[in-house]
C-alpha positions as CSV (number, residue, x, y, z in Angstrom):
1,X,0.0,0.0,0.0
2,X,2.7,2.3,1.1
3,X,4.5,1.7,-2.8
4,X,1.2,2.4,-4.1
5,X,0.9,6.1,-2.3
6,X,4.0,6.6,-3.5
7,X,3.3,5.8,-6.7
8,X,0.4,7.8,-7.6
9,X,2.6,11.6,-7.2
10,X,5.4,9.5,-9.5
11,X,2.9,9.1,-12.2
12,X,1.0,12.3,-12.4
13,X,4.1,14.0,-12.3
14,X,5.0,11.5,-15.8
15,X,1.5,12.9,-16.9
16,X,2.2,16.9,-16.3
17,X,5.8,16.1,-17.9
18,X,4.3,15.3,-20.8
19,X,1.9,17.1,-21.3
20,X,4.3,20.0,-20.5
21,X,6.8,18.5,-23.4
22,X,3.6,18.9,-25.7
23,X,2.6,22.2,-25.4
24,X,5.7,23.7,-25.5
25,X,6.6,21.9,-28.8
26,X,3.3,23.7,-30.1
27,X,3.9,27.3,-28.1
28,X,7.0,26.9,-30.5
29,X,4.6,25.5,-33.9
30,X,1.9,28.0,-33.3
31,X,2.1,31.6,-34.1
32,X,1.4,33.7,-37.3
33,X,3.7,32.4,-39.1
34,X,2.9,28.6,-38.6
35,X,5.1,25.7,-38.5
36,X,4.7,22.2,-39.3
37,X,5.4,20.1,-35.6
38,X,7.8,18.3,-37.3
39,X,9.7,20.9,-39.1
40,X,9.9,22.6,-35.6
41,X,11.1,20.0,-33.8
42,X,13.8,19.8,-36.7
43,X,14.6,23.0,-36.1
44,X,15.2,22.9,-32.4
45,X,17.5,19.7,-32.6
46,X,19.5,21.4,-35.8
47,X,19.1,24.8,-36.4
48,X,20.1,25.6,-39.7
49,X,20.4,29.5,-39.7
50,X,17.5,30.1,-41.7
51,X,14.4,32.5,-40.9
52,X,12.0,29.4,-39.8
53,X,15.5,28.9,-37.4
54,X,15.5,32.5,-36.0
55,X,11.7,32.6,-35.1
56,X,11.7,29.1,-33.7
57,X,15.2,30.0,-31.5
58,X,15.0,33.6,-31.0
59,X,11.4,34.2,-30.5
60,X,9.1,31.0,-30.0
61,X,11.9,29.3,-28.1
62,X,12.8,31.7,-24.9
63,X,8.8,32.7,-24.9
64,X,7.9,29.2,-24.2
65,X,11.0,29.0,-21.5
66,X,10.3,32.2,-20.1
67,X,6.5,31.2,-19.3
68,X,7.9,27.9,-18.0
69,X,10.0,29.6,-15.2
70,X,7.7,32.1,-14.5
71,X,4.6,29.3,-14.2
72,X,6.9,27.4,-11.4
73,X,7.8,30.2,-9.6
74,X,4.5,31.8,-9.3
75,X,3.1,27.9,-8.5
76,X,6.0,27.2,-6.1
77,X,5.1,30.8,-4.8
78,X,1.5,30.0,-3.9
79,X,1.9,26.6,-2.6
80,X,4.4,28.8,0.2
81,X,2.1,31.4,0.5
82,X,-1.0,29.0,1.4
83,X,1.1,27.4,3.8
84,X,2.4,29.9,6.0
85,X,-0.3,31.3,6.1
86,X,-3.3,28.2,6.3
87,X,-5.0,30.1,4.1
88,X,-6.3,28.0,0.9
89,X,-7.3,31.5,-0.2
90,X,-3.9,32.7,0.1
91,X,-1.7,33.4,-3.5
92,X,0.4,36.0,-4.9
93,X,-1.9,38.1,-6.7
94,X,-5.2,37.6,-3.8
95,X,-2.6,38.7,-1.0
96,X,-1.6,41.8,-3.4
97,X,1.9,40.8,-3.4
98,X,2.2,41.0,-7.0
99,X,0.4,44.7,-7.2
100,X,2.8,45.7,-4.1
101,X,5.8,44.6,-6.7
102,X,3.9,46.2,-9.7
103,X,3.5,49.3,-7.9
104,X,7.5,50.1,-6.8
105,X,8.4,48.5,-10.4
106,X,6.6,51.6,-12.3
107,X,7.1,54.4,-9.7
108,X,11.2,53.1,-10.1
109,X,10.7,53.2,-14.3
110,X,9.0,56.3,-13.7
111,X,11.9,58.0,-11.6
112,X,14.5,56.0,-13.3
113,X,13.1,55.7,-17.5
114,X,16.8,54.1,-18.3
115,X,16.0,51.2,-15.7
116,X,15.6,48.3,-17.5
117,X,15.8,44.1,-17.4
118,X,17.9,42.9,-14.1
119,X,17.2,46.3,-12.5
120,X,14.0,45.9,-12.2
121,X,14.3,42.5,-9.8
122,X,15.1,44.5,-6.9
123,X,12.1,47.1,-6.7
124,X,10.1,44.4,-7.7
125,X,11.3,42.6,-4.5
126,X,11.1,45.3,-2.2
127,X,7.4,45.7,-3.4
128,X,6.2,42.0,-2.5
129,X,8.0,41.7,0.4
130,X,5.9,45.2,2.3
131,X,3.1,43.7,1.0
132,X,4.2,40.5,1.8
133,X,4.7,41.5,5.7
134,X,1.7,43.4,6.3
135,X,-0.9,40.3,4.8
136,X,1.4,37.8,7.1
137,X,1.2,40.5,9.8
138,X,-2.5,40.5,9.5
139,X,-2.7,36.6,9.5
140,X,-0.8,36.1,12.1
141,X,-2.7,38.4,14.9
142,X,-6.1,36.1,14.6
143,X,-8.2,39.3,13.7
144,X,-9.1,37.5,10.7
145,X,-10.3,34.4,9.0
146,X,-9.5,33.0,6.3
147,X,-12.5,34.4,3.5
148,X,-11.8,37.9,5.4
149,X,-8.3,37.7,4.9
150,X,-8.3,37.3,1.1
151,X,-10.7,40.3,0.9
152,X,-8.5,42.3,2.5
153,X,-5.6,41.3,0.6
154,X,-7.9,41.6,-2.4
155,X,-8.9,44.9,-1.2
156,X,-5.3,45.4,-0.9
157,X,-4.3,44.5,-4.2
158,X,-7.1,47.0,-6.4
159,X,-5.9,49.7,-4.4
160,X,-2.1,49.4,-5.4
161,X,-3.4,48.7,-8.8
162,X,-5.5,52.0,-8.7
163,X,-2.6,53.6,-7.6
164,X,-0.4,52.2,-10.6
165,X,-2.9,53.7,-12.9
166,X,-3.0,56.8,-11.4
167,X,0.6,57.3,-11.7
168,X,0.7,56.2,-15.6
169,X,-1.8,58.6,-16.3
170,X,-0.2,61.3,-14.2
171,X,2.9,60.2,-15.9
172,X,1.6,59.8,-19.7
173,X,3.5,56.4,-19.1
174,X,5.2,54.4,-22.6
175,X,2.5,52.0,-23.9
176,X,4.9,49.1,-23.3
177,X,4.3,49.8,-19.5
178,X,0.7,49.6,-19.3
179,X,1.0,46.4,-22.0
180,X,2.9,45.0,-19.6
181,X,1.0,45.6,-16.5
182,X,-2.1,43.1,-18.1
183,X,0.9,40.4,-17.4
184,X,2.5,39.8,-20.8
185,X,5.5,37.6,-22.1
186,X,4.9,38.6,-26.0
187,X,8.0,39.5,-27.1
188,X,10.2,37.6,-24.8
189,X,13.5,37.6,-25.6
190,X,16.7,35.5,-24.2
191,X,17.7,38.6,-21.8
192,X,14.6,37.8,-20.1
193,X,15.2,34.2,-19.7
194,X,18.7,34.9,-18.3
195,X,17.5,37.5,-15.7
196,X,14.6,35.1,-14.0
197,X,17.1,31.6,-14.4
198,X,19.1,32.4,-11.1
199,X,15.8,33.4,-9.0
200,X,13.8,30.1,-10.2
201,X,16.5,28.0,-10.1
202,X,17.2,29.1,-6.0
203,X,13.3,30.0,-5.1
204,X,12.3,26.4,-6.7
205,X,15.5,24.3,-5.4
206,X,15.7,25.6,-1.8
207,X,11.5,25.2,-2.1
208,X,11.8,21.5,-2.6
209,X,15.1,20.8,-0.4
210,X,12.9,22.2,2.6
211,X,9.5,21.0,1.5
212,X,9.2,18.5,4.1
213,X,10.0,20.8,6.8
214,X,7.6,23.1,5.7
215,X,4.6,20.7,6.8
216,X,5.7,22.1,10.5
217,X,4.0,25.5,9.7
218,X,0.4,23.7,10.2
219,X,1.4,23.2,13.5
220,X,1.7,25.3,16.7
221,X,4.9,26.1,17.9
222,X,5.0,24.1,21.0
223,X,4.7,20.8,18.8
224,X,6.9,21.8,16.0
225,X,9.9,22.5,18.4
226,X,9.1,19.2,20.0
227,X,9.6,17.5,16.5
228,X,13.0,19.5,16.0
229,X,11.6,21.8,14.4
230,X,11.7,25.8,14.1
231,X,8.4,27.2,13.1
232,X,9.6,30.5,13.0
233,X,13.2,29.9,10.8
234,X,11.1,27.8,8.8
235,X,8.5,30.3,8.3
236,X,11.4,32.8,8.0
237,X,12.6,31.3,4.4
238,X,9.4,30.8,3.3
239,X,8.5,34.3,3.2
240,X,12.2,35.0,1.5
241,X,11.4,32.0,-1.2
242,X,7.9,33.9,-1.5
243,X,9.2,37.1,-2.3
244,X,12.2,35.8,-4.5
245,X,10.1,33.9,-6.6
246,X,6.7,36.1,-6.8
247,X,8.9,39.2,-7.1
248,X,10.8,37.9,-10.0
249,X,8.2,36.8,-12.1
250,X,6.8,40.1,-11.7
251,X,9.5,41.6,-12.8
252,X,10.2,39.8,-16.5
253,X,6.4,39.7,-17.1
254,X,4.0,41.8,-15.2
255,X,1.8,40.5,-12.6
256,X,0.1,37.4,-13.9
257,X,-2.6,36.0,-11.9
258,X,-4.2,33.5,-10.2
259,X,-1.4,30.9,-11.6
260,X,-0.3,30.9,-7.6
261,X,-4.1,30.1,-6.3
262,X,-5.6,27.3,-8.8
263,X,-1.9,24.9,-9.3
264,X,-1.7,24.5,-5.8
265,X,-5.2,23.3,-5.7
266,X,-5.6,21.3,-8.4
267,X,-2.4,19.1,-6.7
268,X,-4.1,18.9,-3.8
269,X,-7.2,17.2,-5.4
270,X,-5.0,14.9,-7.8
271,X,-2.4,14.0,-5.5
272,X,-3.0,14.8,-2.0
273,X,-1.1,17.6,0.7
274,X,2.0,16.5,1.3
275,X,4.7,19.5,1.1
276,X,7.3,17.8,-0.9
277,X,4.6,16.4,-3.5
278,X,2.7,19.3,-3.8
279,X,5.8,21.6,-4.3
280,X,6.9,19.4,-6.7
281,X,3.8,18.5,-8.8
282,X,3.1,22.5,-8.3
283,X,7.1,23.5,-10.7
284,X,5.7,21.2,-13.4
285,X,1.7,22.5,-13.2
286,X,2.0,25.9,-13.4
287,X,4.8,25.8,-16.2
288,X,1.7,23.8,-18.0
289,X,-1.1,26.1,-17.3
290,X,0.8,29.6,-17.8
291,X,1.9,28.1,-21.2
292,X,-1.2,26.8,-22.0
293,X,-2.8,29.7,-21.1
294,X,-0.5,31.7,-23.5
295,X,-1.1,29.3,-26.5
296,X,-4.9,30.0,-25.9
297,X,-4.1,34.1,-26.0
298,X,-2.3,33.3,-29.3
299,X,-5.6,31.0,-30.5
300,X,-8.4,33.2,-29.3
301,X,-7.1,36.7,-30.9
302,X,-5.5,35.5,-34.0
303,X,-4.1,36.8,-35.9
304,X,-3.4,39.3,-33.0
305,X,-1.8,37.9,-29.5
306,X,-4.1,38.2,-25.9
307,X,-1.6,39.0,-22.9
308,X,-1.6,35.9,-21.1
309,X,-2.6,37.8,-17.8
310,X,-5.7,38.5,-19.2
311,X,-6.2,34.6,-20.3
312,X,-5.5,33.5,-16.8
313,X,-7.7,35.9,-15.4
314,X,-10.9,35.0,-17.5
315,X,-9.8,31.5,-16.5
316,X,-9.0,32.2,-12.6
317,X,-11.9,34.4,-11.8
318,X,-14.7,31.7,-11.7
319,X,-12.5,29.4,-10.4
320,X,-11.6,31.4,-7.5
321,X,-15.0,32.5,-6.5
322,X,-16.0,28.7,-6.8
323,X,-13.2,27.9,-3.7
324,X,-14.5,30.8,-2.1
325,X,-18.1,29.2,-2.2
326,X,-16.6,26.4,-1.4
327,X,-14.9,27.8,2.0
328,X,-18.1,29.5,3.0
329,X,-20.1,26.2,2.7
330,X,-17.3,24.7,5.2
């Protein structure tokens, strides 16, 4: 029985694997200049330095990648999130952590208009992790449960967002800021690839080396320290991984949402609530939806291309007021 448990997380991570492999081989087919699956995959074994070469390498290629990284960190993210706080509610974009990195991100590009790629990691950090304190601040004092905690950060979160539009207009901001505040990876290029790499590979590696400690953070203090355990140090890097990983996303995309709340989620249903599993299952999910969600952008507004933020959005909203529902029947 115990090989059988086991065996269930091994296989539907097989699943997500491939059917991550699939839609990234047609995020790279699919675009308005279509190519053949075949002659794609050709193409990204061999390239041959021709134009079909160029677009598949310096276009298709690090969009597809980019989305991949930026799924898993924004999965990984919310999977961290809903555990220090024991909020299923809990994600990136509900707790406004993504609007509080959004926010110092523009006023920074604002101030600073030559601040561009790598620069923009550290506002973005700074951002998500004020925001990031004052929702974990609120959860911790008990004032709160968990439905009224999501409004706030909710509440939270269109208030920044406000305030970002307020400045743009004030600002007569570039139209490449306000495309990419509707959480956009169209024209991603390698640079952008590069900058998140280091953040996902550390956010998502230390995330799974600790994910069995994490499980301590359901517990009270008392019975963690009993078990060996540090609630606090543990909870400690979890907000750090939380902020590297949310704030870094933001930075090379925009704030995409709702990625953070369904992934987590979904594992839970399919494969149960152990940390390690669900951190794990989580990298590979998000990659999957985030890229799906982008081919269905590319589908839905052809021959014209639908920020992916707004794709996850139509697709997150109903699905987040359905756990909501679902919370208040509890």
């Amino acid at each position: 029985m115990a090989g059988q448990g086991r065996l269930q997380p091994v296989a539907l991570g097989c699943l997500l694997l491939m059917a991550l492999a699939a839609v990234v081989v047609a995020a790279v087919s699919f675009g308005v200049s279509e190519l053949p699956v075949r002659h794609a995959l050709s193409l990204l074994v061999s390239p041959d330095g021709s134009p079909d070469s160029a677009l598949v390498w310096d276009v298709r290629l690090p969009r597809a990648l980019l989305a991949v990284m930026i799924g898993a960190n924004l999965a990984v993210a919310g999977v961290l999130i809903q555990t220090l706080t024991r909020n299923p509610l809990a994600s990136p974009q509900t707790f406004g952590i993504n609007a509080g990195a959004s926010l110092v991100i523009v006023l920074c590009l604002i101030a600073l208009p030559e601040l561009r790629g790598a620069g923009t990691v550290w506002p973005a950090f700074v951002g998500a992790a004020a925001v990031g304190l004052a929702m974990w601040a609120l959860s911790v004092s008990g004032a709160m449960n968990d439905m009224k905690l999501a409004l706030a950060g909710i509440s939270i979160q269109l208030v920044l967002a406000a305030l970002v539009q307020a400045i743009l207009i004030a600002n007569n901001a570039a139209q490449d800021i306000v495309y990419w505040l509707a959480g956009s990876i169209n024209g991603a290029q390698w640079e952008k690839v590069w900058i998140i790499l280091p953040f996902t590979l550390i956010g998502s590696g230390a995330a799974l080396l600790a994910g069995r400690h994490f499980g301590v953070l359901a517990l009270d203090e008392t019975t963690g320290l009993s078990l060996g355990q540090n609630a606090r140090r543990v909870g400690g890097l979890a907000a750090f991984l939380i902020v590297v990983l949310a704030g870094s996303a933001v930075a090379v995309s925009g704030p995409i949402g709702f990625i953070g709340l369904l992934v987590p989620h979904i594992i839970r249903r399919l494969a149960g609530g152990d940390q390690l599993t669900l951190i794990a299952l989580s990298a590979i999910a998000g990659p999957l939806l985030l890229n799906a969600a982008d081919l269905l952008g590319r589908v839905a507004a052809y021959p014209q291309e639908m920020p992916v933020g707004i794709v996850t959005a139509l697709i997150g909203a109903p699905a987040f007021l359905l756990i909501l529902w679902r919370q208040r029947a509890r």
